[in-house]
C-alpha positions in Angstrom: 164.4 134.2 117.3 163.7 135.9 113.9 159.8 136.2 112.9 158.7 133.8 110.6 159.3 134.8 106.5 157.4 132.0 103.9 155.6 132.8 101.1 152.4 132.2 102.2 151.0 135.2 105.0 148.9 132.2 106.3 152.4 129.8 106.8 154.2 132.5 108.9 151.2 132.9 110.7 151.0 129.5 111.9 154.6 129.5 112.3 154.6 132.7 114.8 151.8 130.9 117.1 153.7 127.9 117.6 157.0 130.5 118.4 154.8 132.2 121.1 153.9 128.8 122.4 157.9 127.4 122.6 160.2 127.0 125.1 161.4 130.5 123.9 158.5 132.0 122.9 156.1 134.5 125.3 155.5 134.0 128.8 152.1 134.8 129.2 150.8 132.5 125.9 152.4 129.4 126.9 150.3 129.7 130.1 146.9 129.8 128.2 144.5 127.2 127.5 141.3 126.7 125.3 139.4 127.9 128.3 141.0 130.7 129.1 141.5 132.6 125.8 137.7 131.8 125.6 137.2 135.5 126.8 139.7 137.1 123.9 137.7 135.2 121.4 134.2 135.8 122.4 135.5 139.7 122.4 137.4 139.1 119.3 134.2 137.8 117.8 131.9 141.4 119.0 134.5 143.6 117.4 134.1 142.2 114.4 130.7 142.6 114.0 131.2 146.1 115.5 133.0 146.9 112.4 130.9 145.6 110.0 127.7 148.1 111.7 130.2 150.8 111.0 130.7 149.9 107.9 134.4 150.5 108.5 136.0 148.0 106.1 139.8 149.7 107.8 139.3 148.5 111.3 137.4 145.4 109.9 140.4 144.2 108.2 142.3 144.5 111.7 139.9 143.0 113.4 139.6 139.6 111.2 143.3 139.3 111.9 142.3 138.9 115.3 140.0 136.7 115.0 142.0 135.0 112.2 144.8 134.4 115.3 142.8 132.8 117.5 141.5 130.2 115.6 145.1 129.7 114.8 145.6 129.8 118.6 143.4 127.2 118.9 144.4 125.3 116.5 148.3 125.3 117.9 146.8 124.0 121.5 145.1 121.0 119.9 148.3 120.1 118.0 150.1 120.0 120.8 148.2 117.2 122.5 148.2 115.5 119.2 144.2 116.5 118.7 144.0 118.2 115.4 146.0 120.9 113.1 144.8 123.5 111.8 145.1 122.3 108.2 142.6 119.9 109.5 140.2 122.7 110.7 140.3 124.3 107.1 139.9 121.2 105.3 136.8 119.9 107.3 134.9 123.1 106.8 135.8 123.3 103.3 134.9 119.5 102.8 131.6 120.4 104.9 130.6 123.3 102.4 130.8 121.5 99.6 128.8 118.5 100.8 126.1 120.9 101.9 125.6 123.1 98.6 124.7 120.3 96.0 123.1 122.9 94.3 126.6 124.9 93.6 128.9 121.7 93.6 126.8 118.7 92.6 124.0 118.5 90.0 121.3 119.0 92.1 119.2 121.3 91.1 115.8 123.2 92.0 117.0 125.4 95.1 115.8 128.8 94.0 115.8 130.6 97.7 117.6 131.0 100.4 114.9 129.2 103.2 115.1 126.6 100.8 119.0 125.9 100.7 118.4 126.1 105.0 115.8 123.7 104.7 118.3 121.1 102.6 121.3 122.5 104.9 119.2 121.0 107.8 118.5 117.4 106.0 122.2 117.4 104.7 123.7 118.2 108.3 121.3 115.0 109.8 122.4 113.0 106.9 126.1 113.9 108.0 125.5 112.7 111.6 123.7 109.5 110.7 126.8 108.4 108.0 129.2 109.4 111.3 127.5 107.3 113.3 127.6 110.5 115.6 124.2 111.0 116.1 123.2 112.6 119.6 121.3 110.3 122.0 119.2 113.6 122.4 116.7 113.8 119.7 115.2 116.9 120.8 114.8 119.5 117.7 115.7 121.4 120.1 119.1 119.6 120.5 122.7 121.2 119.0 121.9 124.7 119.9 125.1 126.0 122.3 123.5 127.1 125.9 126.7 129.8 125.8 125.2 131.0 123.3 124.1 135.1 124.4 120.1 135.0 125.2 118.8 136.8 122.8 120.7 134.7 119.9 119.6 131.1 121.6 115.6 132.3 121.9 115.8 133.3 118.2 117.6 129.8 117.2 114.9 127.6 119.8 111.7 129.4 118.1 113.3 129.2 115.1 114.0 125.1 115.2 110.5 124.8 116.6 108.6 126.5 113.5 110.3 123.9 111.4 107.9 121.6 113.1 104.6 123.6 112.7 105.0 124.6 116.4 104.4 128.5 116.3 101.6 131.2 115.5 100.6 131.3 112.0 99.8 135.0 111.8 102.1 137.9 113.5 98.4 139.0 114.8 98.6 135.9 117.3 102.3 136.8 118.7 101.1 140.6 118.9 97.7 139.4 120.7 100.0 137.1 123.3 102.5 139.6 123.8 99.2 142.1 124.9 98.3 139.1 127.5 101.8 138.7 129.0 101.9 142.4 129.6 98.8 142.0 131.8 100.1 138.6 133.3 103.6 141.1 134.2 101.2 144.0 135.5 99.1 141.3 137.9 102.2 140.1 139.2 103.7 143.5 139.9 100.4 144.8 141.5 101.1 142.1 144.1 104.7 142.9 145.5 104.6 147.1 145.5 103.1 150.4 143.5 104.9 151.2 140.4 105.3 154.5 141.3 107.9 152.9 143.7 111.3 153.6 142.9 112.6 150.4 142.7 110.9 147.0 143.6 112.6 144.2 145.6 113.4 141.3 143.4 110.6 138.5 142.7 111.0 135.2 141.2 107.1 135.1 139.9 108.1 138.4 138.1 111.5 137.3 136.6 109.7 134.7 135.0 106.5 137.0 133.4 109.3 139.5 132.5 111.4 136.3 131.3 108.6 135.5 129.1 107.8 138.9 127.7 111.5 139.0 126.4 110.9 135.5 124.6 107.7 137.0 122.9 109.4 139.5 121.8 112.3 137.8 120.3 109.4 135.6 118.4 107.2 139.0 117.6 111.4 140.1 115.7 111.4 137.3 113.8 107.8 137.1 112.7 109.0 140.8 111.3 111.6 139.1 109.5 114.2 141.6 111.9 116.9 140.0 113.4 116.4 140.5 117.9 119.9 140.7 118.6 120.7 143.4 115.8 117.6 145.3 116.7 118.3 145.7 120.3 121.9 146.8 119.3 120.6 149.5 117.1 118.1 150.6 119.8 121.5 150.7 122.3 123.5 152.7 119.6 120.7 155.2 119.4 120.8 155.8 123.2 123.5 155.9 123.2 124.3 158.7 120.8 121.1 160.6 122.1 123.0 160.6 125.4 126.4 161.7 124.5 124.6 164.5 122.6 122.4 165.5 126.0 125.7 165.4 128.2 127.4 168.4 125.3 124.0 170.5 125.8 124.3 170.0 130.0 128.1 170.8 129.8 127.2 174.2 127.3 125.1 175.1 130.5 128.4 174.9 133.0 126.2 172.8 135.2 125.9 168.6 135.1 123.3 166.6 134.5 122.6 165.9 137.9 121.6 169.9 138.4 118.6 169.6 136.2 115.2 167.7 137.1 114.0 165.2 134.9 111.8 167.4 133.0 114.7 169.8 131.9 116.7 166.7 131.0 113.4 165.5 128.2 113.7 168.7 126.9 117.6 168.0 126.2 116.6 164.6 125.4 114.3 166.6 122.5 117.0 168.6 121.6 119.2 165.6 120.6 116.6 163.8 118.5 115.9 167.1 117.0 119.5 167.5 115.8 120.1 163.9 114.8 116.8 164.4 112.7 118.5 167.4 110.7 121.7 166.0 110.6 119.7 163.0 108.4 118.2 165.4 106.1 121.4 167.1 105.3 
């Protein structure tokens, strides 16, 4: 078959996933479902983001495309078992965004932040499911908030729905004062099961759950710092990261591997590198 040709770069792109889906279209897509392209758009989703930390507007093009196709994927599945179209999927969100920004759209008036238009997208969005009818028998503040979502993100979006409700520290002295307490609830518990000079402990469930509450804290003690958890600890992993690579060029200089030095030798790479990056941002 020939590829599709409209006007309209969004048209032919509709019309090429419903090819890839037909009769005659590719073997491996007509075999997928919304389950298991879930992986390619979870991916999808990190590249983008990857490209917007690099500021690489190129690649970010390319990878919006992506993403673009598999909401059109999607979309194509649930029209063929006569759920929904794709033209539905744009004109709900857009039908959505205007309801909720009365304050660009409508006459209302008065919204003059940004935690402001989230408190009024909060009332608007219950409003929404009380006109439905499609209120949740879960009335948990808590409820809504995807369990697939990654860790990090769901903490973040649980503390964030309980301070709505008064439910949190009022000062970032009282999350840095708890956070001090866990750390000596962890170091009780880890006292119990071996020395930390051990290598490795054996796996404890009391532990998992101090250590499992240390990570919450911290997510709170990120937000109380108005910096985003998830972004932060991607940051911290890029900076690694690049320290690293930088270590393993100073090792391989030497004609030796980084296994042929003690620890000590390898800090005093590990200096090197933060040395270097240090000038490099001063240039």
């Amino acid at each position: 078959m020939n590829p599709p040709n409209f006007d309209s770069p969004i048209q032919n792109l509709l019309q090429l996933t419903s090819d890839l889906r037909s009769p005659e279209g590719c073997p491996w897509d007509k075999e997928q479902t919304h389950l298991s392209v879930v992986p390619h758009l979870l991916e999808e989703t990190y590249e983008v983001v990857d490209t917007i930390e690099r500021g690489d507007d190129n690649h970010l093009r390319e990878e919006l495309g992506d993403l673009l196709f598999q909401i059109t994927f999607h979309s194509q599945l649930a029209k063929e078992r006569g759920a929904f179209t794709f033209e539905d999927v744009a004109n709900d969100v857009f039908q959505k965004l205007v309801y909720r920004h009365p304050h660009v759209y409508g006459t209302k008036t008065g919204i003059g932040s940004g935690e402001e238009v989230l408190t009024q997208w909060d009332q608007l969005k219950q409003m929404e499911k009380e006109k439905k009818g499609t209120q949740d028998s879960d009335t948990s503040v808590l409820a809504g908030i995807p369990k697939a979502l990654p860790a990090i993100q769901r903490s973040e979006k649980i503390q964030s729905k309980v301070t709505k409700q008064g439910f949190d520290w009022p000062t970032v002295s009282g999350v840095f004062q708890k956070f001090q307490e866990e750390i000596l609830e962890l170091d009780t518990e880890l006292q119990k099961h071996g020395s930390l000079t051990s290598k490795k402990l054996k796996y404890d469930e009391r532990v998992e759950d101090e250590l499992g509450d240390l990570f919450f804290l911290l997510v709170n003690l990120a937000r109380k710092l108005s910096i985003d958890p998830e972004t932060c600890l991607r940051r911290a992993n890029e900076k690694f990261e690049t320290r690293f690579r930088i270590v393993e060029g100073l090792v391989e200089q030497t004609g030796k591997t980084l296994k042929d030095y003690p620890l000590e030798e390898l800090d005093r790479f590990w200096d090197q590198a933060k040395l270097r990056l240090k000038e490099d941002q001063t240039k």
